[in-house]
GUSE-221456 format. One record per residue: residue in three letters; x, y, z of N, C-alpha, C in turn. Coordinates in steps of 0.1 Angstrom, whole numbers, plus 2048, in hexadecimal, padded with zeros to 3 digits. Example, Ala and Ser with C-alpha at 12.3 -4.5 7.8 and 13.67 -1.06 7.14 Angstrom:
ALA8847C784E87B7D384E8847DF84ESER8807EA8478897F584788180084F
This chain:
UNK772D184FE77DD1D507780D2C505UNK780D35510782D4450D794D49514UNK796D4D50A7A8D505097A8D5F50BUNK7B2D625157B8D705107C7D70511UNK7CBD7C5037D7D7A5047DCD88509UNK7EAD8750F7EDD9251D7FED96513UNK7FADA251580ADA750E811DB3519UNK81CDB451D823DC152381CDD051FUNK820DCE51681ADDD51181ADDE506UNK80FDE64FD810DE14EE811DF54E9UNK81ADF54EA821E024E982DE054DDUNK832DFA4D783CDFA4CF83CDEE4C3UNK845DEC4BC844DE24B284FDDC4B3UNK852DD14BF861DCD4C0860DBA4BAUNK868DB54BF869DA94BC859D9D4C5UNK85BDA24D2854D9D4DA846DA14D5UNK840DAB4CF834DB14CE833DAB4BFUNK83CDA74B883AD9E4AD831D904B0UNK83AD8B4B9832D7D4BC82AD834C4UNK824D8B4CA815D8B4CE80AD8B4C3UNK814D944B780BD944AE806D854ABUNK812D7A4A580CD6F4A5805D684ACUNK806D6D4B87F7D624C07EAD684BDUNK7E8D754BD7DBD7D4BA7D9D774A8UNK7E3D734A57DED694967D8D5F498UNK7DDD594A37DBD474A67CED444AEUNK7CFD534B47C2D554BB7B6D5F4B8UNK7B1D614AB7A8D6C4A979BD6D4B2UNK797D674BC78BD694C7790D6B4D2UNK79FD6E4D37A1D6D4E17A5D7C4E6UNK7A0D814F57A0D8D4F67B0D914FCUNK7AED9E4F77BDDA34FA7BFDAE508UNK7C8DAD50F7CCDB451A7E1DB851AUNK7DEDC451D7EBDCB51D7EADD5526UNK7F5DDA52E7F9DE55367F3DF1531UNK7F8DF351F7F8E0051D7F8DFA50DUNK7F0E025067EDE034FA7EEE0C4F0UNK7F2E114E67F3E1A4D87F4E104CFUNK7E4E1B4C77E3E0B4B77ECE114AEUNK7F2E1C4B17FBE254A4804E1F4A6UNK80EE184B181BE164B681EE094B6UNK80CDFE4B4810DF24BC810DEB4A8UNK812DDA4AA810DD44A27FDDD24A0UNK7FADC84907F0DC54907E8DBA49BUNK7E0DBE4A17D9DB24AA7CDDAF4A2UNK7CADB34957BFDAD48D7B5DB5494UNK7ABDB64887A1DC1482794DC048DUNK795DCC492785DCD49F788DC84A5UNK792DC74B0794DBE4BF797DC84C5UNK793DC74D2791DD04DF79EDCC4E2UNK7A7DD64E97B4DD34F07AFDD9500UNK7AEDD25097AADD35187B5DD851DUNK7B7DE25297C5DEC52C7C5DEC537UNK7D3DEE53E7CEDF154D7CAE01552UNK7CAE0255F7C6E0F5627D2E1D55DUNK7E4E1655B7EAE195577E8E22547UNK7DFE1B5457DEE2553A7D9E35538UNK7D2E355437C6E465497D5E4F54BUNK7E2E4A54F7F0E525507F3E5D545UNK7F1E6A5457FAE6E53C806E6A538UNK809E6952A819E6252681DE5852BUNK810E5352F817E41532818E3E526UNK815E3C518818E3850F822E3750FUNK82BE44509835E4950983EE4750DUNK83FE4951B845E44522842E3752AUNK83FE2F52183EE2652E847E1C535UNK853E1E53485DE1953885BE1D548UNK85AE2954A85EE2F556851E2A55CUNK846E2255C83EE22564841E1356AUNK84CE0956484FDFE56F84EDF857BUNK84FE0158684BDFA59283BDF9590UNK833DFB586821DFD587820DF357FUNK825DEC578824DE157081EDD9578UNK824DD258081DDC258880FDC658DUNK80DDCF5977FFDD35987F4DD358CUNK7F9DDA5897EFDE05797EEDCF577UNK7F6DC95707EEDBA56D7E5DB2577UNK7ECDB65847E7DAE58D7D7DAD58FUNK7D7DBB58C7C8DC058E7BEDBC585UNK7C4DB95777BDDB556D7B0DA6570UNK7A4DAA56E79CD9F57079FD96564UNK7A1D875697A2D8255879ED72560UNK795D7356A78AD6756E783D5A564UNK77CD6455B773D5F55477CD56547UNK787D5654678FD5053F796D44542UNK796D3753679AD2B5367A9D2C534UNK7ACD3252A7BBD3352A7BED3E525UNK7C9D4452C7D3D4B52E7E0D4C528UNK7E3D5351D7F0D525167F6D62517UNK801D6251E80BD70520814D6D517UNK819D7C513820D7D50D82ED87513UNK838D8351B843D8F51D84FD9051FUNK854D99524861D9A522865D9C536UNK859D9E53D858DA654984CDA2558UNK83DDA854C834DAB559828DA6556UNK828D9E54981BD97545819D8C549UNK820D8A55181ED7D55981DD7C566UNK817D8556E813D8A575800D8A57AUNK7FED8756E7EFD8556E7E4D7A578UNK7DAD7A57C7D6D735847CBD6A57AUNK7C9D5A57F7C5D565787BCD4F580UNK7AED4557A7A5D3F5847B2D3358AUNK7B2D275967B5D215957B6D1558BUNK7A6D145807A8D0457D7ADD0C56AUNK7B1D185697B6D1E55B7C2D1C55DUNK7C9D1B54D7D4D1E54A7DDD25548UNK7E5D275497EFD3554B7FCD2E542UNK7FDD3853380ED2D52B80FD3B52AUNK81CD3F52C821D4B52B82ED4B522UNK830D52513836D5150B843D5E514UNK84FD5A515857D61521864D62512UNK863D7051086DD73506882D7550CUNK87BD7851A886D7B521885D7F531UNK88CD7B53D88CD7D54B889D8B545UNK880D9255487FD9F55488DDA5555UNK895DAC5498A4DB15478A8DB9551UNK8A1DC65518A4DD05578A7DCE564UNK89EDC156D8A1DB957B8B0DB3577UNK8B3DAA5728BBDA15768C6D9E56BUNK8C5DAD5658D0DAD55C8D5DBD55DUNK8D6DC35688D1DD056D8E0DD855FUNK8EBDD25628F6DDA55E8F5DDB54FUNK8F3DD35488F1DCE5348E7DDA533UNK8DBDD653F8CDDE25388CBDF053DUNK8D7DF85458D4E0254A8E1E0A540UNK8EEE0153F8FAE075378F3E0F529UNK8E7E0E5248E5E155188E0E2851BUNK8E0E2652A8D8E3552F8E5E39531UNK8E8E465318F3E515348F1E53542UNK8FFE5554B8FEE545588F5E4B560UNK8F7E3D55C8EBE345638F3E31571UNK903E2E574904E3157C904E3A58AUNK8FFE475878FAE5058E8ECE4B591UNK8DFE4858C8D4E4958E8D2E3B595UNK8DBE325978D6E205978D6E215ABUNK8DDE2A5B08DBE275BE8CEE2D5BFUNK8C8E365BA8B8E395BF8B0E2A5BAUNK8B2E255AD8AAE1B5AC8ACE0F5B2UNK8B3E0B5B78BBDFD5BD8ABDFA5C5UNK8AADFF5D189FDFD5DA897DFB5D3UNK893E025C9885DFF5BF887DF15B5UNK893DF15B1894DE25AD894DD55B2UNK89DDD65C089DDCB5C988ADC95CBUNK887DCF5CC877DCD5D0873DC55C7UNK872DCB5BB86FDC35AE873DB95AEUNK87FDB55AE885DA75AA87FD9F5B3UNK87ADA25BF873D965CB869D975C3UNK85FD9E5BD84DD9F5B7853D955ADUNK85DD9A5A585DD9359885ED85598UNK865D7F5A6867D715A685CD6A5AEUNK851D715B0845D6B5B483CD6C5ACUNK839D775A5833D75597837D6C58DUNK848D6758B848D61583844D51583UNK841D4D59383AD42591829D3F58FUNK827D4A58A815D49586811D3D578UNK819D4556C815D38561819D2B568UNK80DD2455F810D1855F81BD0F554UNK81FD11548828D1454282ED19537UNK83BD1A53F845D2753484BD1F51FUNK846D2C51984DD2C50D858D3250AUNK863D2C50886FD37505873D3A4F4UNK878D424F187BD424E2887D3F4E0UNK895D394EA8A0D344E88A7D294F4UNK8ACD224F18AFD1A4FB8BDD23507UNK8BFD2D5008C5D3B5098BCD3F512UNK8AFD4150D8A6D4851889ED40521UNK89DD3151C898D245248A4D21534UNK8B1D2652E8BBD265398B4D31540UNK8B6D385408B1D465478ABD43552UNK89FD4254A892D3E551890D3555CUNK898D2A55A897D205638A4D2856DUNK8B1D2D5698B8D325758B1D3B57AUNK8ABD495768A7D53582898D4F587UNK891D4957E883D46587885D36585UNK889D2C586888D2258987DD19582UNK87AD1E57586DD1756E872D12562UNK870D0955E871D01553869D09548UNK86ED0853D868D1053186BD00524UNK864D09519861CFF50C869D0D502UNK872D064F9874D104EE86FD0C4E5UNK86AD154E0863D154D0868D254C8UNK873D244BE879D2C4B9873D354B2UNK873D414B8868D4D4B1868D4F49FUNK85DD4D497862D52488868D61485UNK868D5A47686DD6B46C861D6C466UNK85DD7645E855D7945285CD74446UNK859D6C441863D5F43785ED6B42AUNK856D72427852D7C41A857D86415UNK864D89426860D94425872D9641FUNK876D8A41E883D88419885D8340AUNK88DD87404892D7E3F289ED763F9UNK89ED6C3EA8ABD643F08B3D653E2UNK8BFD623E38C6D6A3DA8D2D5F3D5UNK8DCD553D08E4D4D3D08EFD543C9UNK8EDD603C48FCD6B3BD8FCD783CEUNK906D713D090CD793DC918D853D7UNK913D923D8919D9D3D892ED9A3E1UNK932DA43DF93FDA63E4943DB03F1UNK936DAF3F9939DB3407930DA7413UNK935DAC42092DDA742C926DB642FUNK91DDAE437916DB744190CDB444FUNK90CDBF451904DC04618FCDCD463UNK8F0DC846A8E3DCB46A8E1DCB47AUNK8E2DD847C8E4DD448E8DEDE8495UNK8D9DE44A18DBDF44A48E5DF54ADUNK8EBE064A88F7E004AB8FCE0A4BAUNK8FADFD4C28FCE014D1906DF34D6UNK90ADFA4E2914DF54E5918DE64E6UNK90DDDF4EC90FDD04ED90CDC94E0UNK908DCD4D4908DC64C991ADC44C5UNK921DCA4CB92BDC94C8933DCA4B7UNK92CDD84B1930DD84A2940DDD4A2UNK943DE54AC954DEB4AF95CDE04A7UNK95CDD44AF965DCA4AA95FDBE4A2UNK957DC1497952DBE48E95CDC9481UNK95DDD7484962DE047D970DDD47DUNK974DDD48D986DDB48A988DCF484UNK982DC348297FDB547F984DBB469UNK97BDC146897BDC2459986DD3456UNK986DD9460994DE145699EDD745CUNK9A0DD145F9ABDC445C9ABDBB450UNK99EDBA44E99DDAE44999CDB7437UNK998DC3439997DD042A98BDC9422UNK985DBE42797ADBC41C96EDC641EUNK965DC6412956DD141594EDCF425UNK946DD942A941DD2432935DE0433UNK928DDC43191DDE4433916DE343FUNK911DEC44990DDED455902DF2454UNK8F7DF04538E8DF44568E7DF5462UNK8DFE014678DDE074728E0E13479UNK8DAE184858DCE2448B8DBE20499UNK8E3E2D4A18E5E294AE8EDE304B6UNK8EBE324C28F7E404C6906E394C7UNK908E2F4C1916E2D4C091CE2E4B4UNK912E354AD918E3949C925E3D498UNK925E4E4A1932E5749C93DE504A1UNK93AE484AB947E454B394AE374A7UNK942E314A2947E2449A947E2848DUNK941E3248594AE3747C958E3A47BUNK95AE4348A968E4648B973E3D487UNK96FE2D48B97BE2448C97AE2047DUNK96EE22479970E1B46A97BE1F460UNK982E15459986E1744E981E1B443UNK982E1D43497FE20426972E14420UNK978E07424972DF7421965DF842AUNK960E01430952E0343794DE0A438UNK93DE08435934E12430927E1343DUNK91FE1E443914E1D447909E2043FUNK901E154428F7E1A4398E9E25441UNK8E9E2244C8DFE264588D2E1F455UNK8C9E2245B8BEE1F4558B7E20445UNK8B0E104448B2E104338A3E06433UNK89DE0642788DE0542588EDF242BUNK883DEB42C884DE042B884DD741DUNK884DDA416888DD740289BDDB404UNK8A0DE640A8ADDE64078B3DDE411UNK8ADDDD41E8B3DD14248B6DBF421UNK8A3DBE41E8A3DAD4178AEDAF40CUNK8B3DB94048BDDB83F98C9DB33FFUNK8D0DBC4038DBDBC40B8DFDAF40FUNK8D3DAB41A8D0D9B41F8D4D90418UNK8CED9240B8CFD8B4048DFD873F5UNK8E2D933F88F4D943EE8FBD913F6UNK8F9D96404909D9540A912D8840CUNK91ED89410925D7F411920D7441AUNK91CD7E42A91DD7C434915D8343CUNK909D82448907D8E451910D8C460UNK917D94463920D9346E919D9647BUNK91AD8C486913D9148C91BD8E49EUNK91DD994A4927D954B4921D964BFUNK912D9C4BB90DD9B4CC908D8F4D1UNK905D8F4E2904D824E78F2D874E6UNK8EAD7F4DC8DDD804DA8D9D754E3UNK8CDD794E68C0D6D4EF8BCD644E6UNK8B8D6D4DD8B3D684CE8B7D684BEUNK8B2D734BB8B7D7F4B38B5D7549FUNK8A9D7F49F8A8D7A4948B0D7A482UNK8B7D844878C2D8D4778C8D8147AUNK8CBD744788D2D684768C8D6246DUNK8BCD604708B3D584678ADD6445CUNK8AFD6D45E8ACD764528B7D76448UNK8C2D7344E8CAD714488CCD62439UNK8C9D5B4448C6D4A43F8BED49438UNK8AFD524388A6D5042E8ABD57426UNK8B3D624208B7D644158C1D62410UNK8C1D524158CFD494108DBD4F411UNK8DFD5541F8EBD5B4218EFD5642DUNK8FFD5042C903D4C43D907D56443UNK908D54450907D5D461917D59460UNK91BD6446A928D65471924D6A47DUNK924D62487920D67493928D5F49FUNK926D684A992DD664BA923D574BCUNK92CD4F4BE924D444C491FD3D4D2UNK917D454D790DD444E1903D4B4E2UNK8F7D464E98EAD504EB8E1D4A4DCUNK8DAD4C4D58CFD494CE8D2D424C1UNK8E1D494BC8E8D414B38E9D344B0UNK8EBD2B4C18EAD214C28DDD164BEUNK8D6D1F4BC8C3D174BD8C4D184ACUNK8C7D284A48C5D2649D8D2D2048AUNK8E0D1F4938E2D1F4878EDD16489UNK8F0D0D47D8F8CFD47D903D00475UNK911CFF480921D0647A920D0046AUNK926D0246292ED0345491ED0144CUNK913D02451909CFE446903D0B448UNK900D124528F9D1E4518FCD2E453UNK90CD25458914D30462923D2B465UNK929D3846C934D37475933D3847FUNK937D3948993AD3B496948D3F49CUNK94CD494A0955D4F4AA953D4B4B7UNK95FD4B4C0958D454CD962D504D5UNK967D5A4D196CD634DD962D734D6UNK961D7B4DA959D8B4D7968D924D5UNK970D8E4CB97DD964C997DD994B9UNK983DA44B1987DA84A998ED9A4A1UNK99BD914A699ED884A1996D7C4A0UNK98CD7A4A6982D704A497BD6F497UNK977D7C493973D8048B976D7C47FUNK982D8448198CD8147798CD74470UNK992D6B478991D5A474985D59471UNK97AD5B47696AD5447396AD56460UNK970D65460967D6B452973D6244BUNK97DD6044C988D5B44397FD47443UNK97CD4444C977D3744996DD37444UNK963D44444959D4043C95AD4042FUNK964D4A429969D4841D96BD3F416UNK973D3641C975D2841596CD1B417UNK960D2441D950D1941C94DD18411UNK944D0F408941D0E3FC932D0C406UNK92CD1940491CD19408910D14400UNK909D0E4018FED0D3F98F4D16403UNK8F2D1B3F88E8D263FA8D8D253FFUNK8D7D183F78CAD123F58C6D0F3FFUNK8CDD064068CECFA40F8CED0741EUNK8D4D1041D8D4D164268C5D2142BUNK8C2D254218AFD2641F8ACD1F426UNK8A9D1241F8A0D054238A1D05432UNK8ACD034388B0D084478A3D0E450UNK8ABD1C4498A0D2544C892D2644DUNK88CD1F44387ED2043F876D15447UNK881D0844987BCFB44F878CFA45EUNK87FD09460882D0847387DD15475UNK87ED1D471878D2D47586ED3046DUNK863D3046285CD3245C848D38469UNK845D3F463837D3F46882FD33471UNK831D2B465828D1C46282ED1546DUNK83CD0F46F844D0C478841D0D485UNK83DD1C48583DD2149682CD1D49AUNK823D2148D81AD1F492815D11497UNK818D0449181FCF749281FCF149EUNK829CF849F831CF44B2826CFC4BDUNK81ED0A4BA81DD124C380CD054C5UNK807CFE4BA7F5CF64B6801CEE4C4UNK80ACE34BF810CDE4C880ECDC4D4UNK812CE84DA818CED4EA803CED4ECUNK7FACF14E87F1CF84ED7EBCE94EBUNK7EACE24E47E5CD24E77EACCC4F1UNK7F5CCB4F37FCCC14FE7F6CC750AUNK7F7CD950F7F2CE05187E2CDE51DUNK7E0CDB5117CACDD5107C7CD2512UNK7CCCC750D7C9CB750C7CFCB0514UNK7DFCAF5107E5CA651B7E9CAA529UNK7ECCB95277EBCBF5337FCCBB539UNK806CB9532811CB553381BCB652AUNK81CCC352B822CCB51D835CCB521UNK838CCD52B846CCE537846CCB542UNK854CC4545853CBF552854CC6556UNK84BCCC56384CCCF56B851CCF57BUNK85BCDC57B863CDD58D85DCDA596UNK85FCD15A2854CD05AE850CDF5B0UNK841CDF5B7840CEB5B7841CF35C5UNK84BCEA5CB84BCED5DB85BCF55D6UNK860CEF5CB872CF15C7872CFE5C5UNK868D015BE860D0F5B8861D1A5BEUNK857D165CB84ED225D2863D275DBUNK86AD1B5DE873D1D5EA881D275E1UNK880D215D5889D295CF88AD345CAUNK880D3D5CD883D4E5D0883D555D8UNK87ED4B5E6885D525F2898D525F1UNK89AD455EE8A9D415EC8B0D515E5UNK8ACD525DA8AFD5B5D38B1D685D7UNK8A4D6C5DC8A1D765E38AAD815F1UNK8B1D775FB8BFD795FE8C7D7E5FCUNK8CCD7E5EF8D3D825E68D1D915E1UNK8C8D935DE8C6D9F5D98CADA65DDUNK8C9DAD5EC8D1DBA5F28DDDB75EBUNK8E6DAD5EB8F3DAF5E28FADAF5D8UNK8EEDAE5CE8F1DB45C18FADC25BCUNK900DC35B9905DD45B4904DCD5A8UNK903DDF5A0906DE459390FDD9589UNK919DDB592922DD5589920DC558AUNK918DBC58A91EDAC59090ADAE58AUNK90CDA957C8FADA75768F4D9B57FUNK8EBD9C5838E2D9558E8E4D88583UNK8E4D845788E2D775738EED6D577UNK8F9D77578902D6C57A907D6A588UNK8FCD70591901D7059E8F6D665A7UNK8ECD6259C8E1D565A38E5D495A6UNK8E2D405AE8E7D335B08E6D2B5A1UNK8F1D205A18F1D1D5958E9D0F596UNK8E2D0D58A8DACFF58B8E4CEF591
C-alpha cells in the first residue's frame, strides 16, 4: 500500500505539526507533501525523507510569510499529483484537505480545527492592530474562500478530531462527522512531583483570549502566590494590574517549566481551548487544573479527581474554584495515572493502529452523513455568507444541527 502524508505547511513548530510529526513516526515509508517547507523551522519528519512542495515554494518569503499567501493555499494542493497513492492521510488546521485523490483511495484527514480565520473571522483577526480597518478589503476575498472551503471540505473520506469541541465544529460548519482521538504529550518530557510548593501557576501566551487579566484580579483578591510563564503583547498592560503576590517569569527553559509543573498548587487555566494541552502536562506531573469549563477540558479532565472547573470567565469564579480546590485532598498519583492512561504516546498510537484497521479492513470506521445531505449543505450555508459581519463570528451564525 503507498501512503502520503499532506501537512498545511511545515514552516513552524506548533501543536498541529507535532502530530504530523507522529504520523511520519507511524509511517516511516510514507511520502511527504506540504505547501511550504523550512527543515530549520519545521519539526522532525525522520532521517532522509524527501518533503514534496507546492509551486508556492519558488515565492520569495513565502516561507516567512506565509500567512499572507492564503487565498493560494487550495490551488497549490489542488494541483498536487498524489494518483499513484492508496491512502491519503492530511493533516490540518485549513487547506490540506483539499487534495485530490484516485477514486478507489482513501482520504482520513486528521482536522485540528475549521479553517479559523474563515469562520471564526472576529477571535482570529482581533490579535492584528487595526484589523478593523483592513477586514472590508478582505471580506470579498474571504467570502470566496468560505464557499472553496466548504467544497473542499467534503473531499476526505474520514475526519479525525482531537476534541469532542472540534468534532462539534466540524459536523456544524462542514457537515461531516469526525472520530476523536485525543492528541498526546511527551510523557518524558515531564517529572512528577507529590511535595507541592506554596504557589499556583499559569503557563499561557499571554494574549488576549487566554484570558490571564482575570486570573490576576482572581488572585490579588485571593493574595495567594501566583507564577505566570510566558510572553506576549499583553504583558505591560497585565503587569500593570498585578499586585506584590505575582510574579512574571516570561519565557523560561523546558527543565524550569516541567519544575514549576510539577510543585505548584494548581495550573490555572480561563481560556475557552479546542484542546489545549497545559492541563495534561499538568496531570502528568501530578498536579490538578483549575480551569473554565468548556472546550477541550471537557475530553480531558474528571471534576474533584483531576481538576476544577469554573463555569462563568469571571474574576469571582475563580475565586471560588481556587478556594474549593483547597479543600480537595488530591492524590497526586492517581492523578498522573489519569494522565499517562489517556494521553500518553502509546495511547494515541493505539487508537490512531485502530482508526487505520477499521478504515483498511472494515472499511466502517464512522457513520457516515448521507452523501446527498453533504453535497446540499453548503449551498445551504453558502447564502449566508454575504451576511456575515465582523462582529457576529460565522460559527455562531450557521444553522444549528
Amino acid at each position: 500500500m503507498k501512503v502520503a502524508l499532506v501537512h498545511d505547511y511545515l514552516t513552524q513548530k506548533g501543536g498541529a505539526e507535532r502530530v504530523f510529526e507522529l504520523l511520519c513516526r507511524y509511517f516511516p515509508e510514507a511520502d511527504i507533501y506540504t505547501s511550504l517547507y523550512s527543515a530549520t523551522d519545521s519539526v522532525d519528519l525522520g532521517s532522509e525523507r524527501t518533503v514534496h512542495t507546492t509551486r508556492l515554494q519558488a515565492i520569495p518569503g513565502g516561507v516567512k510569510y506565509f500567512r499572507l499567501l492564503a487565498p493560494f493555499y487550495f490551488s497549490a494542493f489542488q494541483a498536487l499529483d498524489l494518483q499513484q497513492y492508496d491512502l491519503i492521510v492530511s493533516s490540518t488546521t485549513g487547506f490540506a484537505k483539499a487534495v485530490r485523490k484516485r477514486p478507489d483511495a482513501t482520504h482520513i484527514c486528521f482536522c485540528h480545527n475549521v479553517t479559523r480565520f474563515l469562520w471564526d473571522t472576529e477571535t482570529y483577526l482581533r490579535q492584528y492592530n487595526d484589523y478593523q480597518k483592513i477586514y472590508p478589503l478582505l471580506r470579498p476575498i474571504f467570502n470566496q474562500m468560505r464557499r472553496i472551503d466548504l467544497k473542499y471540505a467534503q473531499n476526505p473520506d474520514f475526519y479525525v478530531s482531537n476534541s469532542s469541541t472540534v468534532a462539534a465544529r466540524i459536523k456544524r460548519v462542514y457537515n461531516r462527522s469526525a472520530l476523536t482521538i485525543n492528541f498526546p504529550i511527551e510523557v518524558d518530557n515531564f517529572v512528577f512531583s507529590e511535595q507541592k510548593d506554596d504557589f499556583y501557576l499559569v503557563s499561557a501566551r499571554l494574549i488576549s483570549y487566554k484570558r490571564v487579566d482575570i486570573i490576576i484580579e482572581a488572585f490579588n483578591w485571593l493574595g495567594l502566590p501566583l507564577l505566570i510563564i510566558g510572553n506576549g503583547p499583553e504583558r505591560k498592560r497585565l503587569e500593570a494590574k498585578a499586585l506584590d503576590n505575582i510574579a512574571f517569569l516570561g519565557h523560561v527553559s523546558d527543565s524550569v517549566r516541567s519544575h514549576l509543573m510539577s510543585k505548584s498548587q494548581a495550573v490555572i487555566i480561563a481560556a475557552l481551548e479546542d484542546y489545549g494541552l497545559v492541563p495534561i502536562e499538568a496531570n502528568v506531573s501530578g498536579t490538578p487544573v483549575i480551569a473554565y469549563g468548556a472546550g477541550g477540558v471537557l475530553d480531558t479532565q474528571v471534576p474533584e479527581k483531576t481538576g476544577v472547573f469554573f463555569n462563568r470567565q469571571s474574576p469571582e469564579a475563580i475565586q471560588a474554584a481556587v478556594i474549593q480546590a483547597e479543600k480537595i485532598d488530591w492524590d497526586y498519583q492517581e492523578i498522573r495515572h489519569h494522565a499517562l492512561s489517556h494521553f500518553s504516546e502509546t495511547v494515541f498510537f493505539e487508537r490512531v493502529e485502530q482508526l487505520f484497521d477499521q478504515v483498511l479492513t472494515q472499511r466502517q470506521p464512522i457513520p457516515a452523513s448521507n452523501r446527498q445531505q453533504q453535497a446540499a449543505r453548503p449551498q445551504l450555508k453558502s447564502l449566508a455568507i454575504e451576511q456575515w459581519s465582523l462582529d457576529q463570528s460565522p460559527l455562531k451564525q450557521l444553522p444549528q444541527e
